[in-house]
PyMOL CGO cylinders between C-alpha atoms (Angstrom):
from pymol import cmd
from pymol.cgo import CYLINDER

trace = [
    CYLINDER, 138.19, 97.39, 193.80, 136.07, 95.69, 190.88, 0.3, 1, 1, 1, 1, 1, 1,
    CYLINDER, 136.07, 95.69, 190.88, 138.16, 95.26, 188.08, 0.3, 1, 1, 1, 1, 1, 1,
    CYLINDER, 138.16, 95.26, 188.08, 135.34, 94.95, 185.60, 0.3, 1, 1, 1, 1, 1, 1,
    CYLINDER, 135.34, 94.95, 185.60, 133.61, 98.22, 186.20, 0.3, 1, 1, 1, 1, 1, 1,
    CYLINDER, 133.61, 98.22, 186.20, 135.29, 101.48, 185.45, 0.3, 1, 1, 1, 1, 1, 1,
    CYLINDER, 135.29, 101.48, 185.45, 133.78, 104.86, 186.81, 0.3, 1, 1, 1, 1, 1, 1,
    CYLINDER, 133.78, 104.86, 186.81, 132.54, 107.04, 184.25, 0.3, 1, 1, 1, 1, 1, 1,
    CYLINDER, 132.54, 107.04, 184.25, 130.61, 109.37, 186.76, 0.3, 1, 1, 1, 1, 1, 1,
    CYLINDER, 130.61, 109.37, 186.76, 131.67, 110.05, 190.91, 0.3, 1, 1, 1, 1, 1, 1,
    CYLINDER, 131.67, 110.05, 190.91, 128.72, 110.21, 192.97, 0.3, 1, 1, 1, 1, 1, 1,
    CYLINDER, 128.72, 110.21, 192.97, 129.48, 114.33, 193.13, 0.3, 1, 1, 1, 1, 1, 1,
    CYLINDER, 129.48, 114.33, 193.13, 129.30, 114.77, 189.09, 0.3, 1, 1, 1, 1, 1, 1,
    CYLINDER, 129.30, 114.77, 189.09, 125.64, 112.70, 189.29, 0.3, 1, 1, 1, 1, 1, 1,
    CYLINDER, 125.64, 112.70, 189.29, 124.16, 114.26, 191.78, 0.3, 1, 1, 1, 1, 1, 1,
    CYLINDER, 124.16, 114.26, 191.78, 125.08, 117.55, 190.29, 0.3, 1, 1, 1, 1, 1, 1,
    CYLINDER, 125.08, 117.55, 190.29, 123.98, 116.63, 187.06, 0.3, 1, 1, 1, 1, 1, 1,
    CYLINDER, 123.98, 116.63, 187.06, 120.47, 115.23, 188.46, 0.3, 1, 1, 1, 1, 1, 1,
    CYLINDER, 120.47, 115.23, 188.46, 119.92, 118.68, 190.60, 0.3, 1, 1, 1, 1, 1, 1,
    CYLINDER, 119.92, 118.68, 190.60, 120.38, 120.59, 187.92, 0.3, 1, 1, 1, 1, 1, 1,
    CYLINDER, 120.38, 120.59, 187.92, 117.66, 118.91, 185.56, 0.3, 1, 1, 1, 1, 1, 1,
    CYLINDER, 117.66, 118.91, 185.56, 115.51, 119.38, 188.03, 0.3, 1, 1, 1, 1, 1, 1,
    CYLINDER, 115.51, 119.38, 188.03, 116.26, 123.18, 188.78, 0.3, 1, 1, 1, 1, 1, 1,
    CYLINDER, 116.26, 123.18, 188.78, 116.09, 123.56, 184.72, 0.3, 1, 1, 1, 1, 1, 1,
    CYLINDER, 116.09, 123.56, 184.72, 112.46, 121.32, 185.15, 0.3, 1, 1, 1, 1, 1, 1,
    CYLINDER, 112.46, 121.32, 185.15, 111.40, 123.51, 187.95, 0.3, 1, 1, 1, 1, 1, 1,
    CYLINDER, 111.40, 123.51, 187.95, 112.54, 126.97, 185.80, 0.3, 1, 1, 1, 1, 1, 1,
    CYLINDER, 112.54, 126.97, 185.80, 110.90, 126.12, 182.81, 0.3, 1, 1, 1, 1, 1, 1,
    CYLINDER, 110.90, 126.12, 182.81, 107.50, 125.04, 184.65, 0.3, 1, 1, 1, 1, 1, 1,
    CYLINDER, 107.50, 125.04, 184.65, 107.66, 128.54, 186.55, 0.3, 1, 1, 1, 1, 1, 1,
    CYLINDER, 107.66, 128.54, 186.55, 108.53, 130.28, 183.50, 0.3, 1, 1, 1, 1, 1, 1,
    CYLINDER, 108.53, 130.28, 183.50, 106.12, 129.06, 181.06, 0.3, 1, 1, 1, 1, 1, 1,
    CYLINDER, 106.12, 129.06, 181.06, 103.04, 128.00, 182.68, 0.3, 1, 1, 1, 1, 1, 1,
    CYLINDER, 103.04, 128.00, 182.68, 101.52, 131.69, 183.67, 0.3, 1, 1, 1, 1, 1, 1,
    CYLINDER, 101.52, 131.69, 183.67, 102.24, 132.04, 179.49, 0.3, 1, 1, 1, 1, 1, 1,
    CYLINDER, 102.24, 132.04, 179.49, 99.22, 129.33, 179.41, 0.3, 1, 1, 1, 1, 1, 1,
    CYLINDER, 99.22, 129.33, 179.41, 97.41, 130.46, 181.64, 0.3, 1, 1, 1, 1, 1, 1,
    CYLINDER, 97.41, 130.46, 181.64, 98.07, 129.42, 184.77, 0.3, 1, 1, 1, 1, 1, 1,
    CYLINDER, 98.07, 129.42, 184.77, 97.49, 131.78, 187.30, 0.3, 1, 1, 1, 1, 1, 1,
    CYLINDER, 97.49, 131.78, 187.30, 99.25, 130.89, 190.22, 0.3, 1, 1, 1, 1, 1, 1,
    CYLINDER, 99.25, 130.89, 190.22, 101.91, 133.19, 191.02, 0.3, 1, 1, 1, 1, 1, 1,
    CYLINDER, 101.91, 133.19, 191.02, 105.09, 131.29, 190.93, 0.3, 1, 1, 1, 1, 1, 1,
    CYLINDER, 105.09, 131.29, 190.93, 107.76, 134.16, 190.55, 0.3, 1, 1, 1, 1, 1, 1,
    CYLINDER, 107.76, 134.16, 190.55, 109.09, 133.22, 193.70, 0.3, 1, 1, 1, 1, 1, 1,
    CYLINDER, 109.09, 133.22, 193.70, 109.90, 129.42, 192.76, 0.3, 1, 1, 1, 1, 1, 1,
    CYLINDER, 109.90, 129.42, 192.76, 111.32, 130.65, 189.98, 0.3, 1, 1, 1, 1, 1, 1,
    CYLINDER, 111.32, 130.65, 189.98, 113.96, 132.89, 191.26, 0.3, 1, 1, 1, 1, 1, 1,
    CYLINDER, 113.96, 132.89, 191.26, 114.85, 131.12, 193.97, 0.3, 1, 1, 1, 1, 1, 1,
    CYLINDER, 114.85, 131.12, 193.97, 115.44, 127.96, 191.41, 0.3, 1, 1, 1, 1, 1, 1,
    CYLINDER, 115.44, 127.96, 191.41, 117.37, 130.45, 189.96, 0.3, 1, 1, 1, 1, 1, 1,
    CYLINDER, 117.37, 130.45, 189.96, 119.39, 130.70, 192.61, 0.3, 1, 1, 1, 1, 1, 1,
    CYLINDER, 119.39, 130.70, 192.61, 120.37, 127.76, 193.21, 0.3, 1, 1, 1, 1, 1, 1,
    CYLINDER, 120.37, 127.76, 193.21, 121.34, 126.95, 189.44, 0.3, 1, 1, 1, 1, 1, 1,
    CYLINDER, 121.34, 126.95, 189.44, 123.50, 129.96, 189.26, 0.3, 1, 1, 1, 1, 1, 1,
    CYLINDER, 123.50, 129.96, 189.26, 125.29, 128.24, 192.66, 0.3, 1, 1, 1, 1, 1, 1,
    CYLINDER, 125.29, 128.24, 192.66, 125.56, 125.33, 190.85, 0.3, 1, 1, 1, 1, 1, 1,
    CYLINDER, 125.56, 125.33, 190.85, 127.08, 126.42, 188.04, 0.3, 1, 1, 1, 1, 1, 1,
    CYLINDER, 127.08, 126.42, 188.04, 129.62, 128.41, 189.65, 0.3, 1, 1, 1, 1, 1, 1,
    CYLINDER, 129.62, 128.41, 189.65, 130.61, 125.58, 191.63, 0.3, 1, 1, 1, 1, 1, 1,
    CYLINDER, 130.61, 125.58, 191.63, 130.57, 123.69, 188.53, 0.3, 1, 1, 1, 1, 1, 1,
    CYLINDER, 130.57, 123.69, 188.53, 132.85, 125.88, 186.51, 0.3, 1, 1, 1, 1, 1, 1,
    CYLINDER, 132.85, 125.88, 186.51, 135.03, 125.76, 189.51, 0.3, 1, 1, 1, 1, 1, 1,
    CYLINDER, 135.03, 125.76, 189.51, 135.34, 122.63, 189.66, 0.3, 1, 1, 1, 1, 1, 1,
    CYLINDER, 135.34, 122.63, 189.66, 136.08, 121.63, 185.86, 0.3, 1, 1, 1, 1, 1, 1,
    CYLINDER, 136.08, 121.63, 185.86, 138.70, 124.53, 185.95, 0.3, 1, 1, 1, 1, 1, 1,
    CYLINDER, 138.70, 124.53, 185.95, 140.53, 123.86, 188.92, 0.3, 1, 1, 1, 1, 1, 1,
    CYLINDER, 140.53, 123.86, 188.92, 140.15, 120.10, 189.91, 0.3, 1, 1, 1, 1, 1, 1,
    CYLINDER, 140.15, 120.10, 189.91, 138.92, 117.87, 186.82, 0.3, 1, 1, 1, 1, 1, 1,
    CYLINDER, 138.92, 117.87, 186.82, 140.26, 117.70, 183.66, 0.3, 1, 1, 1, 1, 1, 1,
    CYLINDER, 140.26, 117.70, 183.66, 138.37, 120.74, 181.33, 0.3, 1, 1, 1, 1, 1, 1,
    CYLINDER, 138.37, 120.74, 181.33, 140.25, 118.44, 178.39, 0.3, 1, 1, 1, 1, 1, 1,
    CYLINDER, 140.25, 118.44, 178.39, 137.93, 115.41, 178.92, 0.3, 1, 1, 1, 1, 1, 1,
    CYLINDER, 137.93, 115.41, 178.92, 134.58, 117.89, 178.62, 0.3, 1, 1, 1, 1, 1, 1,
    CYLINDER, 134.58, 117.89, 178.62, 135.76, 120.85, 175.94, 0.3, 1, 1, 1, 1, 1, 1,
    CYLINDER, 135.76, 120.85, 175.94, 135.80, 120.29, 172.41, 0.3, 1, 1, 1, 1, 1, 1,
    CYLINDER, 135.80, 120.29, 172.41, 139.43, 120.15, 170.78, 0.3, 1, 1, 1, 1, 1, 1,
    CYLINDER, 139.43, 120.15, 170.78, 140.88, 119.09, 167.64, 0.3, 1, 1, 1, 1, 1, 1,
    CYLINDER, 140.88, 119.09, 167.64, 141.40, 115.65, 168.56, 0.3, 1, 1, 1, 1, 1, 1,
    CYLINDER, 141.40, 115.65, 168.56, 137.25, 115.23, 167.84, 0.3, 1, 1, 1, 1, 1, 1,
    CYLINDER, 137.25, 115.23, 167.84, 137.90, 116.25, 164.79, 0.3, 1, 1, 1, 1, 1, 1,
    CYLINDER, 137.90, 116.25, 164.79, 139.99, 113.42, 163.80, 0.3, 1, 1, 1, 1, 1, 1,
    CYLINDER, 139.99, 113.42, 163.80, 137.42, 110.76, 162.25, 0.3, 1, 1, 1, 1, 1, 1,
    CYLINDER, 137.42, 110.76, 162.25, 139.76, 108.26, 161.33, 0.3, 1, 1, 1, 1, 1, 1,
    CYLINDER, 139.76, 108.26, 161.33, 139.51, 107.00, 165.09, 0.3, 1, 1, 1, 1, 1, 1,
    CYLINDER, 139.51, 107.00, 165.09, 136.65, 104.81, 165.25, 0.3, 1, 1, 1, 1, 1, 1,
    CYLINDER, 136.65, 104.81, 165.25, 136.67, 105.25, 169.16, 0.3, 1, 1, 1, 1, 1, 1,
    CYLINDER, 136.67, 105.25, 169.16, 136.36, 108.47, 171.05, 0.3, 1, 1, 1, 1, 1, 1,
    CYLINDER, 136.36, 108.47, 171.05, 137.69, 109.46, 174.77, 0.3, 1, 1, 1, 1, 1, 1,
    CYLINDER, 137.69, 109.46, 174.77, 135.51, 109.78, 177.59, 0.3, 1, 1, 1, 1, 1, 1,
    CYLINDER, 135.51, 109.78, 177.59, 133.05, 112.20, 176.11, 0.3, 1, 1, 1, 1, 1, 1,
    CYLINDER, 133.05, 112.20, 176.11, 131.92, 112.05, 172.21, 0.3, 1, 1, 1, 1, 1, 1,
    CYLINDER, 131.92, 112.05, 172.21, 131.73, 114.87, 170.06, 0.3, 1, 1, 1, 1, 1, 1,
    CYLINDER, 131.73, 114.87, 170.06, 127.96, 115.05, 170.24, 0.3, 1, 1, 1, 1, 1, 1,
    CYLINDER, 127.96, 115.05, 170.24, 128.17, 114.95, 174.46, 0.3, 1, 1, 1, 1, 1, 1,
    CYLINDER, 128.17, 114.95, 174.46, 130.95, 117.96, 174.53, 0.3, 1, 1, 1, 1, 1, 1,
    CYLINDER, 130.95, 117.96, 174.53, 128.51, 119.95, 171.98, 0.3, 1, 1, 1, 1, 1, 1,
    CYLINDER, 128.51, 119.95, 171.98, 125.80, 119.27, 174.03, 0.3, 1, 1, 1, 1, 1, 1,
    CYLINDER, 125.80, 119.27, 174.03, 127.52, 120.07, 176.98, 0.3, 1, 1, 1, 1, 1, 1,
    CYLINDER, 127.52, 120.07, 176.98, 129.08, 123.26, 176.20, 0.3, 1, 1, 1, 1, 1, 1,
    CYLINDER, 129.08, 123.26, 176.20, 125.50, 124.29, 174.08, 0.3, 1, 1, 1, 1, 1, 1,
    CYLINDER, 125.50, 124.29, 174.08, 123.65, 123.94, 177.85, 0.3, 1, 1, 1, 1, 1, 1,
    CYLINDER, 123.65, 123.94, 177.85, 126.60, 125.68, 179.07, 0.3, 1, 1, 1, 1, 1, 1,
    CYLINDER, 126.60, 125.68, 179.07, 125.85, 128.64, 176.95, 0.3, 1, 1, 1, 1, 1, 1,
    CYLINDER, 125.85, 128.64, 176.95, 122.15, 128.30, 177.62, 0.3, 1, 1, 1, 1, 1, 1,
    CYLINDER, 122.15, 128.30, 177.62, 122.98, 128.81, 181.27, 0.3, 1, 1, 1, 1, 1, 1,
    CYLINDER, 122.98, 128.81, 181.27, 124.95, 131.42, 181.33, 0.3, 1, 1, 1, 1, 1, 1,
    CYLINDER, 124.95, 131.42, 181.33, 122.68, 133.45, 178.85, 0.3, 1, 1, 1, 1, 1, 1,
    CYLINDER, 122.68, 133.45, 178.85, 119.93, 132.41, 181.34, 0.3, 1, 1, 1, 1, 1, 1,
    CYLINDER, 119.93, 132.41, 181.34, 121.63, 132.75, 184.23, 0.3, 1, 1, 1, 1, 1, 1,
    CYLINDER, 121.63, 132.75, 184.23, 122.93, 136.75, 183.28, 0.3, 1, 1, 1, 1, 1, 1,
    CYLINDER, 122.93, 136.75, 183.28, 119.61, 137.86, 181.96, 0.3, 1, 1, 1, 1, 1, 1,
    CYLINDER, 119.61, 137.86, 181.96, 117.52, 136.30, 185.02, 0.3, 1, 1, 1, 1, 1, 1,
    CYLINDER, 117.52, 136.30, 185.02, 119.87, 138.14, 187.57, 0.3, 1, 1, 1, 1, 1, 1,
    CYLINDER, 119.87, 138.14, 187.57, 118.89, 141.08, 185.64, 0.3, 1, 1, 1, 1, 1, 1,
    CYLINDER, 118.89, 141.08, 185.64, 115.07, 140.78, 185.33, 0.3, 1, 1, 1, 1, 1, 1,
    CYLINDER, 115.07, 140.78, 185.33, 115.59, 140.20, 189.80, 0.3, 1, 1, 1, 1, 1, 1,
    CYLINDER, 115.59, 140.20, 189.80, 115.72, 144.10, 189.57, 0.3, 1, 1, 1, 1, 1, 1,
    CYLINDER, 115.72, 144.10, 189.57, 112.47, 144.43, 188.99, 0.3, 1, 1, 1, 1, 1, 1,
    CYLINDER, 112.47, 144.43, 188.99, 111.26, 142.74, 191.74, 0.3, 1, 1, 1, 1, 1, 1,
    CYLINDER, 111.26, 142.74, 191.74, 111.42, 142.50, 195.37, 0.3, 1, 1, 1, 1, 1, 1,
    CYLINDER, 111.42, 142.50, 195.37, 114.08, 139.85, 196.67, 0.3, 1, 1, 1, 1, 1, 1,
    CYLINDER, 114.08, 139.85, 196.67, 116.63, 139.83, 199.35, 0.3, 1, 1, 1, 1, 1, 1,
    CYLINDER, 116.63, 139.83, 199.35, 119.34, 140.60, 196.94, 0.3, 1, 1, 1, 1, 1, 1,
    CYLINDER, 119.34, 140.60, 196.94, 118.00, 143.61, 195.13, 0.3, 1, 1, 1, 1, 1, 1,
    CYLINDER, 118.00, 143.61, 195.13, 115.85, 146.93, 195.82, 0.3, 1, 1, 1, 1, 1, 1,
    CYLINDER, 115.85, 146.93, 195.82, 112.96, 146.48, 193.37, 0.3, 1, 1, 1, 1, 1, 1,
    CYLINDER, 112.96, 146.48, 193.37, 114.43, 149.02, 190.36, 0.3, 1, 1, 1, 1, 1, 1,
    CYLINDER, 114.43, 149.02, 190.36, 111.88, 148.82, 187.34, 0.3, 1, 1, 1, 1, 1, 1,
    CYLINDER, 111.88, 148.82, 187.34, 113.47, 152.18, 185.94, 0.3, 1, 1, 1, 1, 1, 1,
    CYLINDER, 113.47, 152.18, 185.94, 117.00, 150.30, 185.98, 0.3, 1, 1, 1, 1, 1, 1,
    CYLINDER, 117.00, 150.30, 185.98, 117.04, 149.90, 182.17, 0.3, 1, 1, 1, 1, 1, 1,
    CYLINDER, 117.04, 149.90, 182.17, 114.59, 151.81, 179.66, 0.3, 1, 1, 1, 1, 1, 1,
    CYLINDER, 114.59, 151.81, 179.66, 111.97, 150.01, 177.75, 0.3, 1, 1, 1, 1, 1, 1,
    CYLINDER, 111.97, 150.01, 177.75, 113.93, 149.11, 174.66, 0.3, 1, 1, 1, 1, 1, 1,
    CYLINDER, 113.93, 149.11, 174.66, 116.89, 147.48, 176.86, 0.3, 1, 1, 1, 1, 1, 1,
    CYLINDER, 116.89, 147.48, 176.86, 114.31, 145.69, 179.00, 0.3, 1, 1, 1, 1, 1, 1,
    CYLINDER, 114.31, 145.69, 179.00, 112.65, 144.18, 175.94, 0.3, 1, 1, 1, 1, 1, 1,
    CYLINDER, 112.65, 144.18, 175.94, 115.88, 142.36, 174.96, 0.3, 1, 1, 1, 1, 1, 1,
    CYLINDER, 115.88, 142.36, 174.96, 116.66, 141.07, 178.26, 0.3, 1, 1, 1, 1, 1, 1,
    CYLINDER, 116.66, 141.07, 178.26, 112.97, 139.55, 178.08, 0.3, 1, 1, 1, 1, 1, 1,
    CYLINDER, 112.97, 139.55, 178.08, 113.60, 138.56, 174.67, 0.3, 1, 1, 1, 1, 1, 1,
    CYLINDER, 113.60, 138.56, 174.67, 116.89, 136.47, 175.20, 0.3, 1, 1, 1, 1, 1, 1,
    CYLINDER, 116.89, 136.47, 175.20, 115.78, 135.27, 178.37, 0.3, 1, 1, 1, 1, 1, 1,
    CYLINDER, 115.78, 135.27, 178.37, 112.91, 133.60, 176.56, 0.3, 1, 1, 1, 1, 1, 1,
    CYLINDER, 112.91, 133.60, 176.56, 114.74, 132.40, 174.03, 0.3, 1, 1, 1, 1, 1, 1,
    CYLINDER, 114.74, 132.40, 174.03, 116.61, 130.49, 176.07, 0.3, 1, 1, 1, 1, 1, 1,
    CYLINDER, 116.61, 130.49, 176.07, 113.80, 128.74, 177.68, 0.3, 1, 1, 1, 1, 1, 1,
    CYLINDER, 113.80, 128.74, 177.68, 112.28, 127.90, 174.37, 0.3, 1, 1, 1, 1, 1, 1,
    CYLINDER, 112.28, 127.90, 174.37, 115.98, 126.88, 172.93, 0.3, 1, 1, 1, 1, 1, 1,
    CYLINDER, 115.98, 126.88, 172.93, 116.02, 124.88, 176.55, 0.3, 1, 1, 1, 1, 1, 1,
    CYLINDER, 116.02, 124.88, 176.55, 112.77, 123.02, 175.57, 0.3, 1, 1, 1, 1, 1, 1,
    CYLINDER, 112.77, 123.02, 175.57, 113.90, 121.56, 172.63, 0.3, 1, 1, 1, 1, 1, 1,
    CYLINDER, 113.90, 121.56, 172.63, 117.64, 120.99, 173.57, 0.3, 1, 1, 1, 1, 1, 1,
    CYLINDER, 117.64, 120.99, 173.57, 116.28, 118.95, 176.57, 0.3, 1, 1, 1, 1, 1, 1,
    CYLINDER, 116.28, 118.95, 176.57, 113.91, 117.01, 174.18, 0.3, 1, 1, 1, 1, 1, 1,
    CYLINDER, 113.91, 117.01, 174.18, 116.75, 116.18, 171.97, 0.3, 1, 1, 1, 1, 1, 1,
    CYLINDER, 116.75, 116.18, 171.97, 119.12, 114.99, 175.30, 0.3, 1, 1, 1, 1, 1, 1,
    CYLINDER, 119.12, 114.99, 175.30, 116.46, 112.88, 176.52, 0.3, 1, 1, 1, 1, 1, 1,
    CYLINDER, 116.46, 112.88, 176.52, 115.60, 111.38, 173.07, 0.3, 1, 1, 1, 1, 1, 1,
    CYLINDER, 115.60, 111.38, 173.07, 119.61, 110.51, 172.71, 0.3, 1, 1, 1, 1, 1, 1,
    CYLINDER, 119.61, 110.51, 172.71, 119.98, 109.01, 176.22, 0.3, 1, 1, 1, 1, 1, 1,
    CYLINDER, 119.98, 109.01, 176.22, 117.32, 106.41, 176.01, 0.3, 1, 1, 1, 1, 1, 1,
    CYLINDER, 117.32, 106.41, 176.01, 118.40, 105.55, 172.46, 0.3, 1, 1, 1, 1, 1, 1,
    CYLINDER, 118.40, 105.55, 172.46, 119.95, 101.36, 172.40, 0.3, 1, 1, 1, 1, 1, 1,
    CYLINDER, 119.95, 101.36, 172.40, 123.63, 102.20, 171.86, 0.3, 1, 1, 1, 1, 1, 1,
    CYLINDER, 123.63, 102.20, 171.86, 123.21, 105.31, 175.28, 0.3, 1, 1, 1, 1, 1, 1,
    CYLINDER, 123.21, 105.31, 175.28, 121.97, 102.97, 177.23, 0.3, 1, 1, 1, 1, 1, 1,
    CYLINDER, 121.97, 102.97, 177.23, 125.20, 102.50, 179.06, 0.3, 1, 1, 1, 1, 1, 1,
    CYLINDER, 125.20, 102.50, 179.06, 125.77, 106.13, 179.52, 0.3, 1, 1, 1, 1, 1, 1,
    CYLINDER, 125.77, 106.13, 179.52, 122.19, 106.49, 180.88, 0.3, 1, 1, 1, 1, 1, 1,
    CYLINDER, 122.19, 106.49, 180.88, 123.22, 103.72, 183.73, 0.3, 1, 1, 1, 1, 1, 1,
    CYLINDER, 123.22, 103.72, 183.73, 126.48, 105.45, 184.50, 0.3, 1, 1, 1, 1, 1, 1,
    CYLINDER, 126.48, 105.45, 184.50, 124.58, 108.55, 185.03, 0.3, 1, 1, 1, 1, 1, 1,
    CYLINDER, 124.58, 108.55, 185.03, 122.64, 106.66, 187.84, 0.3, 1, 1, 1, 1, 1, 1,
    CYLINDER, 122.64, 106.66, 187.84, 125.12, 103.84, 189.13, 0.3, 1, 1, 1, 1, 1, 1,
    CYLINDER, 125.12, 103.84, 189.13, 128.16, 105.81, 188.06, 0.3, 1, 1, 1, 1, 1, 1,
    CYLINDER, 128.16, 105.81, 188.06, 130.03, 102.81, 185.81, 0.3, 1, 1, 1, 1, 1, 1,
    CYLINDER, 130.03, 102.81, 185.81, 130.05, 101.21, 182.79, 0.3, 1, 1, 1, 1, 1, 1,
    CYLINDER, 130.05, 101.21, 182.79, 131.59, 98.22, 182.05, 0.3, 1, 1, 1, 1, 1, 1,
    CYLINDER, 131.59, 98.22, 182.05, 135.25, 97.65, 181.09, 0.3, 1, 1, 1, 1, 1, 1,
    CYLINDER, 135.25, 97.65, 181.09, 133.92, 95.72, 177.74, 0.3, 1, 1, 1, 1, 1, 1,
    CYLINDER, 133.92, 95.72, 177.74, 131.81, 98.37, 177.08, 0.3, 1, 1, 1, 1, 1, 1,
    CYLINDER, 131.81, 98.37, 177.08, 135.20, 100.96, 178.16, 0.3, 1, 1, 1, 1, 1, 1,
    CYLINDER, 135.20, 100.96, 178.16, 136.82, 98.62, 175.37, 0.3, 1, 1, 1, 1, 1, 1,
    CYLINDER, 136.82, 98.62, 175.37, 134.34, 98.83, 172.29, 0.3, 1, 1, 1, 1, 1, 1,
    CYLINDER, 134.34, 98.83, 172.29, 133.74, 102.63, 172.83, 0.3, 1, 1, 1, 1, 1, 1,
    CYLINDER, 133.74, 102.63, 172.83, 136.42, 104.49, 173.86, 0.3, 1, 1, 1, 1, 1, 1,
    CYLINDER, 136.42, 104.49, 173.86, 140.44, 104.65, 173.55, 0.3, 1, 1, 1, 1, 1, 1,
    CYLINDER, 140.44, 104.65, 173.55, 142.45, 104.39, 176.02, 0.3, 1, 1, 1, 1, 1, 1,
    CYLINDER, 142.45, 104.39, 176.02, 144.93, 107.20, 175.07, 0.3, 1, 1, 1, 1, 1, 1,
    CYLINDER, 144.93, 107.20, 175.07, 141.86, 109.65, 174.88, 0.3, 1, 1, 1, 1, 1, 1,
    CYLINDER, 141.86, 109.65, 174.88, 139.88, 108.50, 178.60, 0.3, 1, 1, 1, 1, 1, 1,
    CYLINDER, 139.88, 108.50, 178.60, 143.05, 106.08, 180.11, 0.3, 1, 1, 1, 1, 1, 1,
    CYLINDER, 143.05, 106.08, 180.11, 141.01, 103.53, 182.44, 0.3, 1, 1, 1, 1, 1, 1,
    CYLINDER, 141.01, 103.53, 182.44, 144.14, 103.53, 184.81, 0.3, 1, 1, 1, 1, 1, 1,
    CYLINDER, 144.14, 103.53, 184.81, 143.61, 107.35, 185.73, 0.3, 1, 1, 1, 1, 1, 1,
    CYLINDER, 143.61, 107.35, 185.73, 142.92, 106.65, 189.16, 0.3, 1, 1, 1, 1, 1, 1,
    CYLINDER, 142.92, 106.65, 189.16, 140.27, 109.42, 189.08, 0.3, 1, 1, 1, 1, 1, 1,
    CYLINDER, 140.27, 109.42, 189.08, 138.14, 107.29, 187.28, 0.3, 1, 1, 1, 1, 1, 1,
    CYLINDER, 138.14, 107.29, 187.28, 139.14, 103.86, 188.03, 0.3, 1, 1, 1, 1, 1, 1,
    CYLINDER, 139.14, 103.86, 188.03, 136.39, 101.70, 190.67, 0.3, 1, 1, 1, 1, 1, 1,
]
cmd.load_cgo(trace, "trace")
């Protein structure tokens, strides 16, 4: 065991995260490039994508309920206690973003399910009549708004993650660890304890 790393991310949580960029990547190059023009037909790509995010993210929610600590991820009072000047394993601005995507997802995730009906898939008997024109509009509606709030949320996580002081959050999202300096300066130990054996090297 190396006493000078300390796990921030098990090879399960980064290979999650990592699948589902790229099935958000995937979605919003299906979804958005026949709206310029492209004229490939790449509905099927995109609901199978689909598919597989809305797998993911009930395994994920099943996971952070049952077997991980929801705590660590969920925004609580504790963030809202400034006079710390170090924050647990996740900072405010990670949880938000977190639980913002989360919403995203689901909003996604409910509305895509629903637009399905109108075409043919092994899940569903094409039904465009299923909803009437006004209720199919807002499905549309909020299902593109979520792309285009996905666009620039993304923009906004990449832009933080390559930032100086990220840096070591960006490497624990590929190799898992940061350092146990770096645990020292940034976080408190009450908060994220380094001893949890959960996320100890």
């Amino acid at each position: 065991m190396n006493q000078t790393k300390v796990i921030r991310h098990k090879l399960i949580d980064r290979l999650f995260h990592w699948v589902f960029a790229i099935s958000i990547l995937t979605l919003l190059i299906s979804g958005l490039l026949p709206v310029f023009g492209f004229n490939a037909s790449l509905i099927v790509i995109h609901w199978l994508t689909g598919t597989v995010l809305t797998v993911l993210l009930l395994i994920h929610i099943c996971r952070s309920v049952f077997w991980k600590k929801l705590s660590r991820i969920w925004f609580s009072r504790t963030d809202m206690d400034f006079k710390r000047s170090k924050q647990g394993k996740y900072s405010l601005a990670q949880k938000l973003m977190h639980q913002f995507i989360s919403l995203l997802t689901v909003a996604g995730m409910i509305t895509g399910i629903i637009m399905m009906i109108r075409i043919d898939t092994p899940f569903f008997e094409r039904d465009p009549y299923w909803l009437n024109a006004d209720d199919w509009g807002l499905v549309y509606f909020i299902h593109g708004l979520v792309a285009l709030l996905f666009v620039s949320t993304l923009m906004l996580h990449i832009y933080f993650s390559l930032r100086p002081e990220s840096r070591m959050y960006l490497r624990s999202m590929f190799k898992g660890w940061i350092s146990k300096e770096e645990y020292s300066q940034n976080h408190d130990p009450e908060l994220w304890p380094m001893q949890d054996e959960q996320d100890k090297l």
